[in-house]
LOVOSE-383381 format. One record per atom (N, C-alpha, C): x, y, z negated; residue in one letter. Coordinates in steps of 0.02 Angstrom, whole numbers, padded with zeros to 5 digits, always signed. Atoms other than C-alpha are relative to their C-alpha. Layout:
% LOVOSE-383381
XYZa ...
END
This chain:
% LOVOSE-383381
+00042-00059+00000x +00000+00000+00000x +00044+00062+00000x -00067-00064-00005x +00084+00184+00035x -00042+00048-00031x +00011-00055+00044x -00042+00318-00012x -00060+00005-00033x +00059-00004+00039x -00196+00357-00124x -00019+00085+00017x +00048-00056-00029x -00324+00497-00108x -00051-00014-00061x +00050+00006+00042x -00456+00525-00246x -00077+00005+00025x +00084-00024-00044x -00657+00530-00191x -00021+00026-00054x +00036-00043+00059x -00775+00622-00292x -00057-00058-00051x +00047+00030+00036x -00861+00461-00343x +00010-00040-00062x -00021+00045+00067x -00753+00420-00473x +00074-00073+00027x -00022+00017-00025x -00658+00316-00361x +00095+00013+00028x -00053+00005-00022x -00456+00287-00316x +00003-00036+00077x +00016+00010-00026x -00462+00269-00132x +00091-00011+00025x -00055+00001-00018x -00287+00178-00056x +00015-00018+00056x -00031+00018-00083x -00214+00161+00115x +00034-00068-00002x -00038+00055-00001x -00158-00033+00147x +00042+00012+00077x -00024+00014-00056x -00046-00064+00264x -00028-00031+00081x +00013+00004-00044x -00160-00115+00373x -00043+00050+00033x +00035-00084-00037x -00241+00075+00399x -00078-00009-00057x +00057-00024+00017x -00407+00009+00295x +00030+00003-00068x -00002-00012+00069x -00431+00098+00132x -00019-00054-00051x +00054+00054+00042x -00465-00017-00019x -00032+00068-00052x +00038-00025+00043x -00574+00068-00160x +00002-00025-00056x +00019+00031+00086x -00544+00059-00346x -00021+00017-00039x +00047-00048+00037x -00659+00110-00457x +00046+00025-00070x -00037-00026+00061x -00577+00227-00614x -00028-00023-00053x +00030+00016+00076x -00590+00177-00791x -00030+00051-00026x +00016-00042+00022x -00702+00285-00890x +00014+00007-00072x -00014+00010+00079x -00666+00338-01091x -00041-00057-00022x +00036+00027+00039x -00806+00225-01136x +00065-00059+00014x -00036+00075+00001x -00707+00053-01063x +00070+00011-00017x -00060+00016-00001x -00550+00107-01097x -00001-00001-00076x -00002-00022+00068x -00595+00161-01284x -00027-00074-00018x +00019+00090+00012x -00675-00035-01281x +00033-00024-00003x -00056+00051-00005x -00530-00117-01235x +00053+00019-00072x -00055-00006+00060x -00417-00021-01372x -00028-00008-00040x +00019+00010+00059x -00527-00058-01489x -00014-00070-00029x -00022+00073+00005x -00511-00246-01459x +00046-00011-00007x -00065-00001+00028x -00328-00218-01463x +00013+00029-00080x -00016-00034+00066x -00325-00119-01618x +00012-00061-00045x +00003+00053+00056x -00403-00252-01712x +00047-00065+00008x -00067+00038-00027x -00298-00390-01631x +00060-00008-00046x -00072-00052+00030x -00144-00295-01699x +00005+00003-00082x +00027-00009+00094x -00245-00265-01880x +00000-00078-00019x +00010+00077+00009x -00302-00443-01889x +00066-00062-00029x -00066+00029-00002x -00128-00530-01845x +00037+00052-00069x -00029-00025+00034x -00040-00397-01959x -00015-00001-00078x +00016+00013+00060x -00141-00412-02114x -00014-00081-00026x +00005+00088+00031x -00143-00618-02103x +00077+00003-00014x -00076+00027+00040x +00038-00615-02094x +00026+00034-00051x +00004-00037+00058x +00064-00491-02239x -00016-00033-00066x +00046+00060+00077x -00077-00594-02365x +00053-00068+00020x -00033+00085+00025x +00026-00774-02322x +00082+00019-00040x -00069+00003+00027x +00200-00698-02360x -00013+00022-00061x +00028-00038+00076x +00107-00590-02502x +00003-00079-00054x -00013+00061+00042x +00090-00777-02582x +00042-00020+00000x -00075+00025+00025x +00252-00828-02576x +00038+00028-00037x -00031-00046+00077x +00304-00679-02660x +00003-00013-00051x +00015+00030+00042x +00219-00700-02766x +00014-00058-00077x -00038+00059+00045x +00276-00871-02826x +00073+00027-00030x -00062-00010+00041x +00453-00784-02864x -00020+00057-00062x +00016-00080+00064x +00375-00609-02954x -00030-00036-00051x +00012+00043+00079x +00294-00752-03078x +00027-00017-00039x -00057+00008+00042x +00420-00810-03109x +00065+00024-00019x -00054-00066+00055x +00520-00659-03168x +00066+00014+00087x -00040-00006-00042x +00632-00680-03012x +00007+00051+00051x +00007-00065-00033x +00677-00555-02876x +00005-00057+00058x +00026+00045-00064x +00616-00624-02703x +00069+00027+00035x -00061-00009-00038x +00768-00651-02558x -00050+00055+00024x -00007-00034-00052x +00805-00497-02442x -00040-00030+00052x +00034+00036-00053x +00757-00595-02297x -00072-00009-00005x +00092+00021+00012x +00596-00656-02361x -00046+00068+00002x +00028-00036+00005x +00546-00496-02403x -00008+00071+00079x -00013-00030-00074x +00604-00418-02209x -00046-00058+00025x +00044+00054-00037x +00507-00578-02140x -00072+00034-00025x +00076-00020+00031x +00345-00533-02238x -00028+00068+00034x +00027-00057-00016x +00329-00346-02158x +00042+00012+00083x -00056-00042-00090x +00458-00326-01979x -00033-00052+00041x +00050+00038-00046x +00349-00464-01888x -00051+00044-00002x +00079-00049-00006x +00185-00354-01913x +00023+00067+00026x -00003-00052-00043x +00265-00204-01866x +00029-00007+00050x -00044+00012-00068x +00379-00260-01726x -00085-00026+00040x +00024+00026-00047x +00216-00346-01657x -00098+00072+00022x +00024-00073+00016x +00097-00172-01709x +00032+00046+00074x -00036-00071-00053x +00224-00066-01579x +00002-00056+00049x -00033+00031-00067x +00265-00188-01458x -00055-00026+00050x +00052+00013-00036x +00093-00254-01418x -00015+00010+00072x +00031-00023-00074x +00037-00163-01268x +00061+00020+00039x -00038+00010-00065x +00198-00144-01180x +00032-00049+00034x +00004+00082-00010x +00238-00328-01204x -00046-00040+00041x +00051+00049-00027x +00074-00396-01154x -00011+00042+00059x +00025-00017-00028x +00054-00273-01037x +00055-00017+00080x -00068+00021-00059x +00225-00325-00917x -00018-00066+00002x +00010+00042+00010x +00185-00480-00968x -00101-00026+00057x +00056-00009-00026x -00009-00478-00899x -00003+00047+00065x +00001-00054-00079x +00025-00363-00728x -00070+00060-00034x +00026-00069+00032x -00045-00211-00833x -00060-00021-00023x +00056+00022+00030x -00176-00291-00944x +00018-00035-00056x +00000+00042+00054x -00191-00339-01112x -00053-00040-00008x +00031+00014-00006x -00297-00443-01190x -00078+00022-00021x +00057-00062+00001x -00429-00292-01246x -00010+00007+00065x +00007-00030-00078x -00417-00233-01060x -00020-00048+00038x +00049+00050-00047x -00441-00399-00992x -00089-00016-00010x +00081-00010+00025x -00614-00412-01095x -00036+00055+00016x +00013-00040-00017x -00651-00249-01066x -00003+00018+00088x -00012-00029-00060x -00622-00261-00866x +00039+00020+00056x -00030-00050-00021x -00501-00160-00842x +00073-00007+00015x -00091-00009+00013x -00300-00129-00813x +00043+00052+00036x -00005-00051+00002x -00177-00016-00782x +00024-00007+00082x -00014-00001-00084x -00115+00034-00597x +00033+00072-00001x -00020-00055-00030x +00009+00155-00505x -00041+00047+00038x +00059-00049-00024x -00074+00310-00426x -00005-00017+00068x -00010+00039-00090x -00038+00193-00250x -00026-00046-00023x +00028+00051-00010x -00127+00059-00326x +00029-00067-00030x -00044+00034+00035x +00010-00037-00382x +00000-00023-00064x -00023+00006+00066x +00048-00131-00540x +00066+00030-00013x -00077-00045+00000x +00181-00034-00618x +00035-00034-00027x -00059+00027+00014x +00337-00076-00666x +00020+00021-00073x -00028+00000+00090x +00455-00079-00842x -00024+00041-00049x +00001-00098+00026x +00485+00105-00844x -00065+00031-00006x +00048-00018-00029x +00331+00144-00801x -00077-00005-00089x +00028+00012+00061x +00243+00044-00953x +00027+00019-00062x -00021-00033+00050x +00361+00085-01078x -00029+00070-00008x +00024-00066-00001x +00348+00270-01042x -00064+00024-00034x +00067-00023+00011x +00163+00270-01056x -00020-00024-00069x +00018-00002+00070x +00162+00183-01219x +00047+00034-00058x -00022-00064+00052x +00299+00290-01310x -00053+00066+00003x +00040-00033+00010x +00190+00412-01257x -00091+00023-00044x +00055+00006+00028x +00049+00338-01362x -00010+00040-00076x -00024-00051+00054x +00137+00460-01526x -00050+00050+00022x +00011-00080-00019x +00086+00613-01424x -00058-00014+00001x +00049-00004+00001x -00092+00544-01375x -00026-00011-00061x +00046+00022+00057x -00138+00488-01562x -00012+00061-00036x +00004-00060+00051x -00108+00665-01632x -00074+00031+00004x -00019+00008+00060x -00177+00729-01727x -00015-00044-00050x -00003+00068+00031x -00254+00589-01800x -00072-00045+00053x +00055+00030-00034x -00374+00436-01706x -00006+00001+00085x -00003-00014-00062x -00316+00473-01544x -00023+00064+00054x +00041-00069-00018x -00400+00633-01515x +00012+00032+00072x -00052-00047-00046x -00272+00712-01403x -00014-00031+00048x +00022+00014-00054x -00293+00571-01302x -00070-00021+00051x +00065+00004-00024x -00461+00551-01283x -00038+00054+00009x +00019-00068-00018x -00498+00723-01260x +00032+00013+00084x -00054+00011-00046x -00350+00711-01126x -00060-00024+00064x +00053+00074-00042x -00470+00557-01035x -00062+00028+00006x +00060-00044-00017x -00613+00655-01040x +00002+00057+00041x +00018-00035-00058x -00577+00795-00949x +00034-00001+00078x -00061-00008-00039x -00430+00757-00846x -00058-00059+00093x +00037+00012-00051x -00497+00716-00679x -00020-00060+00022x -00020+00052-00021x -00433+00548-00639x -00026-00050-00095x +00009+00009+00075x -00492+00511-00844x +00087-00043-00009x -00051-00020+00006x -00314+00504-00879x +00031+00047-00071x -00022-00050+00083x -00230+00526-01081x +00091+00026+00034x -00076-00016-00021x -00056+00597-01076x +00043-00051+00008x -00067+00058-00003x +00039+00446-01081x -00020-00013+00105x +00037+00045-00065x -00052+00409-00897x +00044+00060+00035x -00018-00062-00039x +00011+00580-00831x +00079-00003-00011x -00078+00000+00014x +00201+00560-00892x +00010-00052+00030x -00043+00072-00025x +00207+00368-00817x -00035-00007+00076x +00020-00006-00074x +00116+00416-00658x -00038-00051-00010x +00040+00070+00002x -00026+00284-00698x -00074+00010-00016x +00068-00021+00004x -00228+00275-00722x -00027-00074-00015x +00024+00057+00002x -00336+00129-00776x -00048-00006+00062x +00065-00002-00031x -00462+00053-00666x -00055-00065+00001x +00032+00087+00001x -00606-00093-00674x +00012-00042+00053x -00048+00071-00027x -00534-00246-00624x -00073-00062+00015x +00045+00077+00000x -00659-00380-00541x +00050-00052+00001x -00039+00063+00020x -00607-00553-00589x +00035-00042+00059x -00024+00022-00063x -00553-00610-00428x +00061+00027+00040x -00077-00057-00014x -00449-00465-00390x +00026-00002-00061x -00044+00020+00028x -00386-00481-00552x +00059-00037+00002x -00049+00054+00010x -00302-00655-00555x +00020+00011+00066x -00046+00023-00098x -00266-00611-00349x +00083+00051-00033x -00075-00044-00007x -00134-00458-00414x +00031-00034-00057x -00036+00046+00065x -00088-00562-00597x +00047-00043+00070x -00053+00032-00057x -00025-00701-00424x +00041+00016+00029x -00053-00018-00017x +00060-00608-00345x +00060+00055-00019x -00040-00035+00032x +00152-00509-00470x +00084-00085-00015x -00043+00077+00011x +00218-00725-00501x +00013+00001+00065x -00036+00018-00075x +00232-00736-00312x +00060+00026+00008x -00054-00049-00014x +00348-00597-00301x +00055-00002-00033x -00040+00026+00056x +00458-00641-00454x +00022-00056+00030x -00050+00074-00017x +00499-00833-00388x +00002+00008+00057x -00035-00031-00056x +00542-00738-00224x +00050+00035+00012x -00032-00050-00006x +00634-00613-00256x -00038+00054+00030x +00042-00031-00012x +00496-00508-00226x -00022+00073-00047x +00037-00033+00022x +00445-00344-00282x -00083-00007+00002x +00064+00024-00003x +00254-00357-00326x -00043+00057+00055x +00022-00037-00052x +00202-00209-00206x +00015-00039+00051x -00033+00025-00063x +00296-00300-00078x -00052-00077+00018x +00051+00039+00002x +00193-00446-00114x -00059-00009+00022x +00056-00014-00014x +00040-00362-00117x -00008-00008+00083x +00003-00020-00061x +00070-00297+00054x +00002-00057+00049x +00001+00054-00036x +00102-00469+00127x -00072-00032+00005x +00073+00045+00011x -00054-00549+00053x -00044+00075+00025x +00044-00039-00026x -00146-00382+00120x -00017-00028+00073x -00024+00003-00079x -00083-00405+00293x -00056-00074+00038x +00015+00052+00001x -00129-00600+00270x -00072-00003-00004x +00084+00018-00013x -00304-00587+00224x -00043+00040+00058x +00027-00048-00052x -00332-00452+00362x +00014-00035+00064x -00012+00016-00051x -00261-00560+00483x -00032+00010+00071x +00026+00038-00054x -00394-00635+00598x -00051+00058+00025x +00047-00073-00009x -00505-00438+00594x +00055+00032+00019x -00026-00045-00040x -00347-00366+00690x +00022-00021+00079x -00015+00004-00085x -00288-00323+00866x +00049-00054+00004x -00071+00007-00012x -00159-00457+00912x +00061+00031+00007x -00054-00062-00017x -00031-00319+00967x +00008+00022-00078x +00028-00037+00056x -00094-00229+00819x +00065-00058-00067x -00036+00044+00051x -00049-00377+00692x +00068-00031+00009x -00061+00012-00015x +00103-00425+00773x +00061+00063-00021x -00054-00038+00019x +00197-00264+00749x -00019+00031-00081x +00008-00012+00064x +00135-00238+00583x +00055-00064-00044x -00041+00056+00013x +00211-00412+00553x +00079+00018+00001x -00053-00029-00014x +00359-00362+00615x +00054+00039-00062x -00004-00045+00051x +00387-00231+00517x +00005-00005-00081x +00005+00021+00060x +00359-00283+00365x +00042-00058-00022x -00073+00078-00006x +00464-00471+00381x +00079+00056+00001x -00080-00028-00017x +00620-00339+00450x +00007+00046-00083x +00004-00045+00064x +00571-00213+00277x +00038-00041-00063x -00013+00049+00056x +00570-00374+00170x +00070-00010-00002x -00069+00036-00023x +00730-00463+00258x +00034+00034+00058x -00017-00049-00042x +00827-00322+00341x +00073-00037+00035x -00064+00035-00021x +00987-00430+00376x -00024-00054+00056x +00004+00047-00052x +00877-00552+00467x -00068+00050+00075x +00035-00033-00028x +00781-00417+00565x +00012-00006+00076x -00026-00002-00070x +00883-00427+00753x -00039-00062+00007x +00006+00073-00020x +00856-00629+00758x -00071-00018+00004x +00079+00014+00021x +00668-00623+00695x -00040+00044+00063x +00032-00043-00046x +00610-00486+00838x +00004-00031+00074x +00022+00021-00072x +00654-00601+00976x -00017-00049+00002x +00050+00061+00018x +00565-00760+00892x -00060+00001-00022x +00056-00010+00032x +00438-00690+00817x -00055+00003+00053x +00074+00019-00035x +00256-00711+00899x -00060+00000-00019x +00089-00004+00021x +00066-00683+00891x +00010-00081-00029x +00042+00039+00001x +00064-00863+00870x +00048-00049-00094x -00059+00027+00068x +00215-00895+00716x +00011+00062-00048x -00005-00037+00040x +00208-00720+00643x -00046-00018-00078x +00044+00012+00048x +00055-00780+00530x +00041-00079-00072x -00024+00039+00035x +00159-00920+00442x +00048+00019-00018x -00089-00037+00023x +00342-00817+00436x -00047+00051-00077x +00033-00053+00033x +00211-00686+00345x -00019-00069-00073x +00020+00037+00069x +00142-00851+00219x +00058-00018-00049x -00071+00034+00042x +00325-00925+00186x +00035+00058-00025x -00024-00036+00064x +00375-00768+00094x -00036-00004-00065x +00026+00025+00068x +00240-00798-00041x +00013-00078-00022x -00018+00060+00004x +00325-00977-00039x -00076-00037-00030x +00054+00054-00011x +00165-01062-00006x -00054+00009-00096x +00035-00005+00056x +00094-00980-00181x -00065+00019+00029x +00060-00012-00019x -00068-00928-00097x -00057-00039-00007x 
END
């Protein structure tokens, strides 16, 4: 995918490589304030079970007059907060921009091209989750998401990113090929763009789909670009185009 365009209907409208737009609908405060609020608890839940079990082991030494190990007492509280902060940028690299609030909720996160984003991209937006919580409850950022056009808190505007509802189908299709692209050597845009190309196949011009093919095989594999332009063919481009998702499709 190369560029995006906003519509007035609420809508992220993106250019595929094959000229047609796809359409993704924007997250609104309500689903996105759903999903974090399935994460929250998540986060609360996990953090206050593991707290109460180590709380009893303590326990057993403060009875008995003793002073509990170092360790024990770093085990009992740096798991809950290491897993408190790390949550949503973990699960969310981990999940092709979706936790598991966001997956219930719908939803996940996406480049302003449409894209699942990348490292930097997620980190960024959740250090930035300091600035959206101020001053307290998230305010900043849900004030942010409300008016901002694209509903968009500050962390979304610093990592170049936006949520949007996710049908289940297109879900697990970009979750695939975020794995396609990985046991390729694949960037997951790059991915995308293959499996775009692929499902558009048989609704384009021959000519048409051939130099799109092209193009894209020489982008991927630029070293084998001379050798591939005078083998390549309406009738073998469609399988050179499958054997980069190594038959994950």
């Amino acid at each position: 995918m190369d560029t995006s365009a906003d519509s007035d209907d609420g809508h992220l409208r993106v250019d595929s490589v094959t000229g047609v737009p796809l359409e993704l609908a924007i997250a609104g405060p309500g689903g996105r304030s759903y999903a974090f609020i399935i994460d929250f608890h998540i986060r609360v839940l996990f953090a206050v079970g593991w707290a109460f079990g180590f709380s009893l082991w303590l326990r057993v030494y403060t009875d008995a007059g003793e002073e509990p190990p170092l360790a024990l007492v770093l085990a009992a509280f740096l798991p809950p907060l290491a897993v408190y902060l790390l949550y949503h940028p973990v699960l969310e690299l981990v999940m092709a921009g979706r936790t598991p609030g966001k997956r219930m909720a719908g939803i996940r996160i996406v480049t302003l091209d449409g894209m699942v984003p990348g490292a930097g991209a997620i980190v960024l937006r959740n250090l930035f989750r300091f600035v959206d919580g101020l001053p307290v409850l998230y305010i900043a950022g849900l004030v942010t998401t409300i008016l901002s056009r694209r509903n968009q808190r500050i962390g979304d505007f610093a990592a170049g990113t936006l949520l949007i509802y996710d049908a289940p189908d297109q879900a697990e299709g970009i979750a695939g090929l975020a794995r396609a692209g990985a046991n390729r050597g694949l960037t997951t845009g790059a991915a995308e763009l293959v499996e775009d190309l692929i499902e558009r196949w048989s609704t384009l011009d021959p000519e048409y789909r051939l130099e799109l093919a092209r193009r894209l095989l020489a982008r991927l594999d630029p070293d084998g670009a001379a050798a591939r332009e005078t083998m390549l063919n309406d009738a073998n481009a469609l399988a050179a185009l499958q054997s980069t998702l190594g038959g994950i499709r």
